[in-house]
C-alpha beads as a LAMMPS data file, in Angstrom:
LAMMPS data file: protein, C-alpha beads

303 atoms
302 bonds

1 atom types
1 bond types

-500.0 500.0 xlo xhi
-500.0 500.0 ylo yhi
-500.0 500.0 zlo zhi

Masses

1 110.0

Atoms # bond

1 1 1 -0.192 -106.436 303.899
2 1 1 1.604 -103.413 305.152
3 1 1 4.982 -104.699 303.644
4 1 1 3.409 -105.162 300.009
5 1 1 2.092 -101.005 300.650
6 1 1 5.784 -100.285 301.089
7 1 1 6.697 -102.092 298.094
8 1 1 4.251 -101.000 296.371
9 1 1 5.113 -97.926 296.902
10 1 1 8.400 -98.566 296.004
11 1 1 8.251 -100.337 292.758
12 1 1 6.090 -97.735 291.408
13 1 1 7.572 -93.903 293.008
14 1 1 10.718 -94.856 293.192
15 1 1 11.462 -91.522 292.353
16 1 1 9.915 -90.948 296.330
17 1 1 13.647 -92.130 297.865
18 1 1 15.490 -89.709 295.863
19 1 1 13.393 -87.031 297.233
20 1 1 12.485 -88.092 301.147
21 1 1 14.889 -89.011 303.544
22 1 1 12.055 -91.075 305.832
23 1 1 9.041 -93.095 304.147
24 1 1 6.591 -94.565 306.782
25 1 1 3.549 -96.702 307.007
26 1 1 1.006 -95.400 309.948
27 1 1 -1.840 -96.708 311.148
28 1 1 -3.716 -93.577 312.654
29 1 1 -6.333 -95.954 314.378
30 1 1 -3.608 -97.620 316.302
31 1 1 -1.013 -94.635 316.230
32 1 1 1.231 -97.227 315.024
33 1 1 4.306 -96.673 312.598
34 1 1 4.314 -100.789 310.544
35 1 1 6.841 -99.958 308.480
36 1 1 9.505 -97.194 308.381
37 1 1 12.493 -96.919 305.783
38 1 1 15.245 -94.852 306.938
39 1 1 18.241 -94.292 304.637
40 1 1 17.613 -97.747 302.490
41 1 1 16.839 -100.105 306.000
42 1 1 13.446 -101.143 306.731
43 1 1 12.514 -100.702 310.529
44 1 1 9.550 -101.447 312.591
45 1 1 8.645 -98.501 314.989
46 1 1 5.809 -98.453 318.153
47 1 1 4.413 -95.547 318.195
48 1 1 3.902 -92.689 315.392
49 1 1 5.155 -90.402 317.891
50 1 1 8.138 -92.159 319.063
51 1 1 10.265 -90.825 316.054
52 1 1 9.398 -87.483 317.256
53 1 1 10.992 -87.540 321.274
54 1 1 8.013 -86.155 322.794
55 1 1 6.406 -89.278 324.399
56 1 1 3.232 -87.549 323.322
57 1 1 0.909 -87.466 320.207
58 1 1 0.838 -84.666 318.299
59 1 1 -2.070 -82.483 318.617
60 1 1 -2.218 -81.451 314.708
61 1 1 -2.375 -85.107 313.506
62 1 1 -1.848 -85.003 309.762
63 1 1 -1.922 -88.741 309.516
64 1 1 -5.261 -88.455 311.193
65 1 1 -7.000 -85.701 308.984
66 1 1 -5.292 -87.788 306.031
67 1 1 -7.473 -90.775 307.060
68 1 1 -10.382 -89.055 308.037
69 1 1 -10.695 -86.910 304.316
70 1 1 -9.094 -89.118 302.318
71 1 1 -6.726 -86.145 301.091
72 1 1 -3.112 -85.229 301.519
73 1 1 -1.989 -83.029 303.636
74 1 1 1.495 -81.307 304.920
75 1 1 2.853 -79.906 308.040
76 1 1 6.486 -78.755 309.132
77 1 1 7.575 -81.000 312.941
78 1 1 10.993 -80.720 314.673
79 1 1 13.074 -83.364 316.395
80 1 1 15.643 -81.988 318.437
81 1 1 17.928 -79.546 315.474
82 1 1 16.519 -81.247 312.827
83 1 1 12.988 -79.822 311.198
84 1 1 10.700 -82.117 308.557
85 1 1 8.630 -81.218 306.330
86 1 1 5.647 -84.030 306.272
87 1 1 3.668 -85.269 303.224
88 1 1 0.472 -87.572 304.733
89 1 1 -0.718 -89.461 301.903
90 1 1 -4.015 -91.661 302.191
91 1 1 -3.792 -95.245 301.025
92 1 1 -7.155 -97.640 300.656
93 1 1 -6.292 -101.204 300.659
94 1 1 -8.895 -103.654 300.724
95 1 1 -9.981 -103.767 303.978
96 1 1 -8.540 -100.669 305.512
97 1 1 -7.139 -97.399 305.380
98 1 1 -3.512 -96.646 305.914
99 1 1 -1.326 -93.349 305.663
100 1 1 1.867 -93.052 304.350
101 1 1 3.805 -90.127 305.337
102 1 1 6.675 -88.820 303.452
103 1 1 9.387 -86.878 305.454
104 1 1 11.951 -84.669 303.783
105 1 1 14.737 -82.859 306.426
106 1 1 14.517 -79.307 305.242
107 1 1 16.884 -78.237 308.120
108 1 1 19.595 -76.844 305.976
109 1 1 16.940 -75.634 302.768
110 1 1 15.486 -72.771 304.869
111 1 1 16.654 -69.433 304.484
112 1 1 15.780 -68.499 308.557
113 1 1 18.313 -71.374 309.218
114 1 1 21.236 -69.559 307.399
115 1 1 20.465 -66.429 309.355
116 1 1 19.928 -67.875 313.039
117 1 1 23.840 -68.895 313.303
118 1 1 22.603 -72.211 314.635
119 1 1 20.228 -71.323 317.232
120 1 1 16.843 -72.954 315.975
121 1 1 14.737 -72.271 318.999
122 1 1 12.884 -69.558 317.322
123 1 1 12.081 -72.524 314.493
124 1 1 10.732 -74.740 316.869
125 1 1 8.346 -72.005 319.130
126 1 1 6.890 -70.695 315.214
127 1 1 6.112 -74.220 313.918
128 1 1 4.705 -75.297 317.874
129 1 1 2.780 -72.078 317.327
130 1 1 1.678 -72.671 313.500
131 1 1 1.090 -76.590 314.944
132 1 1 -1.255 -75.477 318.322
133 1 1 -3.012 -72.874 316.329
134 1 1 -4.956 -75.127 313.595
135 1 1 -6.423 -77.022 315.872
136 1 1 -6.438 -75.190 319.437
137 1 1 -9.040 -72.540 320.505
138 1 1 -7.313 -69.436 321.143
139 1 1 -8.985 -68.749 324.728
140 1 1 -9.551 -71.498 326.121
141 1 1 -6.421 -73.448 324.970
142 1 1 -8.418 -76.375 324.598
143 1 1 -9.426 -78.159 321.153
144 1 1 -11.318 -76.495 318.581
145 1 1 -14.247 -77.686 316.660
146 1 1 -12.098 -78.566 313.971
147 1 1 -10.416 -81.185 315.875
148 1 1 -13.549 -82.536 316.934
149 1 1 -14.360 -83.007 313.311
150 1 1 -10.830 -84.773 312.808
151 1 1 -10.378 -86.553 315.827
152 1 1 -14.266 -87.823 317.067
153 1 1 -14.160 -90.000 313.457
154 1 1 -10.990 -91.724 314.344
155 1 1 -12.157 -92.384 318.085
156 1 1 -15.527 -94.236 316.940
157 1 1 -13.592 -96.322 314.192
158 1 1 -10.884 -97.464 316.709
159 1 1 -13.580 -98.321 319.350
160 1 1 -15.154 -99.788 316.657
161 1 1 -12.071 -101.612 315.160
162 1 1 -11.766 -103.252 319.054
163 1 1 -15.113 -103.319 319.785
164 1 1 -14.902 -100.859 322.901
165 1 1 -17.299 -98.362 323.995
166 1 1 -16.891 -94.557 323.925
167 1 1 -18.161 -91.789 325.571
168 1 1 -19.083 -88.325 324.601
169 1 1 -19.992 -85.594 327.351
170 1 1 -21.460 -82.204 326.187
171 1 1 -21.040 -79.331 328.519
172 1 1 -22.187 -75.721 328.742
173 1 1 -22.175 -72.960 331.020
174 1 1 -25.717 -72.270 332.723
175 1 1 -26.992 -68.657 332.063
176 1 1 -23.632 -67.495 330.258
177 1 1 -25.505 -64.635 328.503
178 1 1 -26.377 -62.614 331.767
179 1 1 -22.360 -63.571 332.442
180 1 1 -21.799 -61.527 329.196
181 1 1 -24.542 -59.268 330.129
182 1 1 -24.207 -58.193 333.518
183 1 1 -19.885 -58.283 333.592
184 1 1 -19.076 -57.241 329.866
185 1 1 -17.101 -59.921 327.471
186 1 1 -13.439 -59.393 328.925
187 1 1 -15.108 -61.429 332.285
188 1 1 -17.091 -64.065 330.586
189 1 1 -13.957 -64.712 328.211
190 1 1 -12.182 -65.552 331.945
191 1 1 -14.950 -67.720 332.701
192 1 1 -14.621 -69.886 329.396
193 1 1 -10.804 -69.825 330.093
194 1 1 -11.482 -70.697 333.865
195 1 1 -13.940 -73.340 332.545
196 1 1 -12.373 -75.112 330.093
197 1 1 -9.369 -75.588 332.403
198 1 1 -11.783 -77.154 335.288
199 1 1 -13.012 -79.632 332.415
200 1 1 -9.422 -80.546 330.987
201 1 1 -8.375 -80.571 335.249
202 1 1 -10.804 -83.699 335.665
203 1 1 -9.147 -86.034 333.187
204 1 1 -5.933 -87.987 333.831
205 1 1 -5.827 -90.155 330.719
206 1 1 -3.625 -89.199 327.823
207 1 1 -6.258 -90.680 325.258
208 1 1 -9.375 -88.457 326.617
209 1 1 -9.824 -84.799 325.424
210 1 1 -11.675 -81.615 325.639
211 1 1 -12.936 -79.017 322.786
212 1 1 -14.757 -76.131 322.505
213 1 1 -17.741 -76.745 320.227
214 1 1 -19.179 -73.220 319.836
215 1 1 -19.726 -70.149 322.579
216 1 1 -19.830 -71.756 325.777
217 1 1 -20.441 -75.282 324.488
218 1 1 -17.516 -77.506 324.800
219 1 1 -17.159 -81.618 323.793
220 1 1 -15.416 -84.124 326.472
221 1 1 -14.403 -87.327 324.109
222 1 1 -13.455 -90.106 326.632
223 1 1 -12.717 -93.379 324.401
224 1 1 -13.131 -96.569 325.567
225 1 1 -14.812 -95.207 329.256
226 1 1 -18.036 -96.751 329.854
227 1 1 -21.414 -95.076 331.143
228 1 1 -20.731 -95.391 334.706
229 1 1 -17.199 -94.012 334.648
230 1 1 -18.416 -90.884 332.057
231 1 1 -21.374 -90.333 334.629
232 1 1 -18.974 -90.415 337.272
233 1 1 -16.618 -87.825 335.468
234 1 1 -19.441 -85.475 334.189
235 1 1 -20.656 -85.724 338.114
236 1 1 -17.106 -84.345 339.303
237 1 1 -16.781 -81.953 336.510
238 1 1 -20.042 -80.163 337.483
239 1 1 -19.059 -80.528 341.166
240 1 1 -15.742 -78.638 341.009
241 1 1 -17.462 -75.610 338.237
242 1 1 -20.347 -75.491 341.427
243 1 1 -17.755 -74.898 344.440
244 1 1 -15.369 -72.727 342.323
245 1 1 -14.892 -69.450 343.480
246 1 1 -11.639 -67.663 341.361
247 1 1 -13.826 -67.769 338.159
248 1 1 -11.840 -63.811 338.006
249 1 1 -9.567 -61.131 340.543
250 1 1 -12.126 -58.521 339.337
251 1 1 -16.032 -60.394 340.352
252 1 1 -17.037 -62.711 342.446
253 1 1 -19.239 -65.068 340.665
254 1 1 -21.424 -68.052 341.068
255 1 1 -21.447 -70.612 337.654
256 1 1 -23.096 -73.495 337.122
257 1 1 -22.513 -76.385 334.183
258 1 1 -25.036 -78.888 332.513
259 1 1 -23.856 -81.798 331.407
260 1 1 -24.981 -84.407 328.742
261 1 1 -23.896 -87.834 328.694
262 1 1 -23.624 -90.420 325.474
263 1 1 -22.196 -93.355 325.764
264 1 1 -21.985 -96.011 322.749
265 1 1 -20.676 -99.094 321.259
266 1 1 -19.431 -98.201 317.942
267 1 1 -19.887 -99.843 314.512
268 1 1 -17.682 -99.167 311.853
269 1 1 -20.620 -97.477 310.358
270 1 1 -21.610 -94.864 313.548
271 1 1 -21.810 -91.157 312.482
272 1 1 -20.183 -88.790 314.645
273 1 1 -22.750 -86.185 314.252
274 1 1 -25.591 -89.010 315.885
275 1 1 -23.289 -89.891 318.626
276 1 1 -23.201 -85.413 319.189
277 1 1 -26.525 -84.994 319.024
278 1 1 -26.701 -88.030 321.205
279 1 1 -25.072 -86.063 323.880
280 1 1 -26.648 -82.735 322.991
281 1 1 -30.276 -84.081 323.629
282 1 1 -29.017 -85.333 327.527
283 1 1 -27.478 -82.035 327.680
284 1 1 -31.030 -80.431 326.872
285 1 1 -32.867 -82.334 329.478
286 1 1 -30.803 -81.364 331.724
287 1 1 -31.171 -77.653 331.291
288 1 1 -35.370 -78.247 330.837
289 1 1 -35.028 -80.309 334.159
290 1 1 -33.313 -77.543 336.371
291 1 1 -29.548 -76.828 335.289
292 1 1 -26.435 -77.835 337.091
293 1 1 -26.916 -81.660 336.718
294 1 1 -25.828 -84.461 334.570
295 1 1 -28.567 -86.168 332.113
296 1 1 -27.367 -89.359 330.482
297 1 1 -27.405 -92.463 328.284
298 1 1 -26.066 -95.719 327.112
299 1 1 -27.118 -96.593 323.443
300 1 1 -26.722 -100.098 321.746
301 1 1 -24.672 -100.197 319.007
302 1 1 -26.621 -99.427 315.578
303 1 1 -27.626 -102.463 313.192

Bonds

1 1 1 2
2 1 2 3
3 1 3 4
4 1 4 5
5 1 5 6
6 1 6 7
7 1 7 8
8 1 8 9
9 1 9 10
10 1 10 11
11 1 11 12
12 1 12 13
13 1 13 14
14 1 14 15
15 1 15 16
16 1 16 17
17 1 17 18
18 1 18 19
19 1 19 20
20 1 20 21
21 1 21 22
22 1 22 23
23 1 23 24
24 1 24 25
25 1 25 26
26 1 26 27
27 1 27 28
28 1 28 29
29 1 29 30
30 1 30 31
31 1 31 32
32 1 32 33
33 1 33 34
34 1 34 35
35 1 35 36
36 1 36 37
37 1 37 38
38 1 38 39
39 1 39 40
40 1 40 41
41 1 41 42
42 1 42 43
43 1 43 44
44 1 44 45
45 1 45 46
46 1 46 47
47 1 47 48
48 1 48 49
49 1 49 50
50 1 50 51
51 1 51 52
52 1 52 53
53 1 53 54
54 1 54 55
55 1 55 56
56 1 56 57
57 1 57 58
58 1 58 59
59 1 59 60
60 1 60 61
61 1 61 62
62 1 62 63
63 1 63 64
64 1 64 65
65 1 65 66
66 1 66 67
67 1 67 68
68 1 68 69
69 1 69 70
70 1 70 71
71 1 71 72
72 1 72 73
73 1 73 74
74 1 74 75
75 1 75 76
76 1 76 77
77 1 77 78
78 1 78 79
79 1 79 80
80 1 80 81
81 1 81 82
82 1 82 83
83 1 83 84
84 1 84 85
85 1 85 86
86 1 86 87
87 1 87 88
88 1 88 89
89 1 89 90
90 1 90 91
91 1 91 92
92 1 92 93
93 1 93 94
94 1 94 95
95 1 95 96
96 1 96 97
97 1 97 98
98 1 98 99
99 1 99 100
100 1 100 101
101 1 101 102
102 1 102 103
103 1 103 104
104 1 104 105
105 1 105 106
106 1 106 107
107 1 107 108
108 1 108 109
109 1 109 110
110 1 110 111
111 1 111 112
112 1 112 113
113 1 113 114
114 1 114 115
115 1 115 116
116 1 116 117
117 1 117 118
118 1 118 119
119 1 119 120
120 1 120 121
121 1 121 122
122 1 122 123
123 1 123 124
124 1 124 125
125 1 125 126
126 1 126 127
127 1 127 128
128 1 128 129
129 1 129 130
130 1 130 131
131 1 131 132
132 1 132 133
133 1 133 134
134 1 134 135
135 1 135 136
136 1 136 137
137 1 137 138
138 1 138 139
139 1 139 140
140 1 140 141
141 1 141 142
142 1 142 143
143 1 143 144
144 1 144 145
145 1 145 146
146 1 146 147
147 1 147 148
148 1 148 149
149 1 149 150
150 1 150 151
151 1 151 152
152 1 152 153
153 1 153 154
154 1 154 155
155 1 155 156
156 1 156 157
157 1 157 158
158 1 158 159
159 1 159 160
160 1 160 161
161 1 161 162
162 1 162 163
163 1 163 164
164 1 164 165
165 1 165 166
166 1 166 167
167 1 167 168
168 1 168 169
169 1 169 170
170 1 170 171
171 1 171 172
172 1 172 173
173 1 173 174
174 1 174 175
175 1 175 176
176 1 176 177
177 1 177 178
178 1 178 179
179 1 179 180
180 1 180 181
181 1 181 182
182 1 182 183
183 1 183 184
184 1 184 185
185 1 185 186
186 1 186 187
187 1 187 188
188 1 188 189
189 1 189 190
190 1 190 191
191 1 191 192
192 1 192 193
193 1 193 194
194 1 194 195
195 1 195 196
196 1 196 197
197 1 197 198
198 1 198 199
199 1 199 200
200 1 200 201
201 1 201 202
202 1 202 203
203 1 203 204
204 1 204 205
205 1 205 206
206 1 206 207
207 1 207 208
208 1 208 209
209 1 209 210
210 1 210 211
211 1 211 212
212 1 212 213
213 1 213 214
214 1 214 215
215 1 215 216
216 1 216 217
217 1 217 218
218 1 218 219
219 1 219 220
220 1 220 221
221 1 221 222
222 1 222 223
223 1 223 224
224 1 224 225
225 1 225 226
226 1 226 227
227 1 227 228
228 1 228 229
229 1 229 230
230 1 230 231
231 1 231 232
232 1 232 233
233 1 233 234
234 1 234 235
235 1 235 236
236 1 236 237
237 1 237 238
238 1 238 239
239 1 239 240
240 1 240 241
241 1 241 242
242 1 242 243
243 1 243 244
244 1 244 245
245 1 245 246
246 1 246 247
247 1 247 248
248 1 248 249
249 1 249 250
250 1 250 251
251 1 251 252
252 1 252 253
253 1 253 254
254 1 254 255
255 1 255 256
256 1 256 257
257 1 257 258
258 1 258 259
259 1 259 260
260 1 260 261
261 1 261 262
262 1 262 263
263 1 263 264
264 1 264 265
265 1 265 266
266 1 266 267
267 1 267 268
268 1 268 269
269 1 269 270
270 1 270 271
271 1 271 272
272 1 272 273
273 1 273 274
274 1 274 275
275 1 275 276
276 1 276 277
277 1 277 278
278 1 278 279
279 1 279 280
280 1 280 281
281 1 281 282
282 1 282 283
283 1 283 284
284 1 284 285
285 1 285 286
286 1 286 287
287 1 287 288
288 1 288 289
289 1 289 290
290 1 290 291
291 1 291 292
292 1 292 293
293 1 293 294
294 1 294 295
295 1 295 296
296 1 296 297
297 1 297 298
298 1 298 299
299 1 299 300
300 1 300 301
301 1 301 302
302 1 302 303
């Protein structure tokens, strides 16, 4: 099915190979490349970050937002001196969604190029920069909400797609406002820094994540872990936030976390806004039950 997209393609934008150097086939559930055509040879790539040298997906997914709004959408990448500019196209076959993404080198069309002498460095660090900043929260460094709409939808339809389970863990900072309060904004914006680098600290797998949802609310996606294991990482998250002590140089502080736990079996059809408010309500009891604990639950897949 994947090789009559590419033809398809083909046969009727032909026009597309006169104009992109690289057409590929992703699969954004699988973050696999099917098909790949590379100066008039048809390849078969792993990984849709393999092309790229960086052994690492790429934080502003294009293919994924493609597949998640059913829109196009571009972005500029680098690999090594050579910079793309990247056309991700939605494609609805029967049964599936696919993206095809349309790469054009423009290494030697921009005008910065020409007056660098060579040295693309400061290319790379502005389109890393342009890259981090759509979907990275300026303080914290983690996620934004914006990823969590982008990413959270792709998560559920590949646990879905291989019928895993997934785990959402909502966690915010007990009595923040008399942080903000008592210390003034400049300290509480440490905390939230400090914070959302003890959440990020307590996951080792590439696949898992951490966003900030809104003030001192942040989202800890963990696909494919089941209830025990997100218990068990919600449970060391709020142990290390209780015994830290350099929350800044200037105060010493004492903080405190709640943490809600959802964990599900995803159908094709599960919302990511239930599977949130899932987490949120475990989060709630938790604060109306004392603070500084973990509250959770494992829900059945939906009918």
């Amino acid at each position: 099915m994947d090789i009559d997209l590419l033809c398809d393609i083909e046969d009727s934008n032909s026009l597309l190979y006169k104009i992109y150097d690289i057409i590929r086939v992703v699969d954004p559930l699988s973050k696999t490349v099917t098909r790949h055509k590379d100066d008039g040879d048809l390849k078969v790539s792993l990984t849709c970050f393999d092309f790229w040298e960086k052994n690492i997906i790429c934080d502003n997914c294009i293919a994924l937002r493609a597949y998640n709004d059913n829109r196009i959408f571009i972005k500029f990448e680098f690999r090594k001196s050579d910079i793309f500019m990247i056309t991700a196209v939605p494609y609805d076959l029967q049964d599936r969604r696919l993206v095809a993404e349309l790469l054009m080198d423009v290494t030697h069309s921009l005008e910065l190029n020409a007056q660098s002498g060579g040295d693309m460095s400061h290319l790379h660090r502005l389109i890393r920069q342009l890259n981090s900043r759509v979907l990275k929260d300026d303080l914290t460094q983690v996620f934004n909400r914006r990823y969590v709409a982008d990413k959270l939808p792709v998560d559920l339809s590949f646990a879905a797609f291989k019928s895993k389970g997934l785990s959402v863990i909502m966690a915010d900072i007990d009595h923040f406002k008399s942080v903000n309060d008592t210390y003034g904004h400049p300290i509480g914006d440490k905390v939230l820094a400090r914070f959302a680098a003890i959440l990020s600290g307590c996951l080792n797998r590439t696949e898992d994540w951490v966003a900030r949802y809104g003030g001192e609310e942040f989202i800890v996606c963990l696909p494919g872990a089941g209830h025990d294991k997100a218990q068990e990482i919600a449970e060391r998250m709020r142990t290390r936030v209780e015994n830290e002590s350099e929350w800044t140089s200037e105060e010493t502080l004492k903080i405190t976390a709640s943490f809600g736990v959802c964990t599900v079996r995803p159908t094709m059809g599960t919302d990511m806004d239930s599977v949130i408010s899932c987490a949120d309500e475990q989060l709630y009891l938790a604060k109306q039950s004392g603070r500084n604990r973990v509250m959770g639950v494992s829900e059945p897949p939906k009918e």
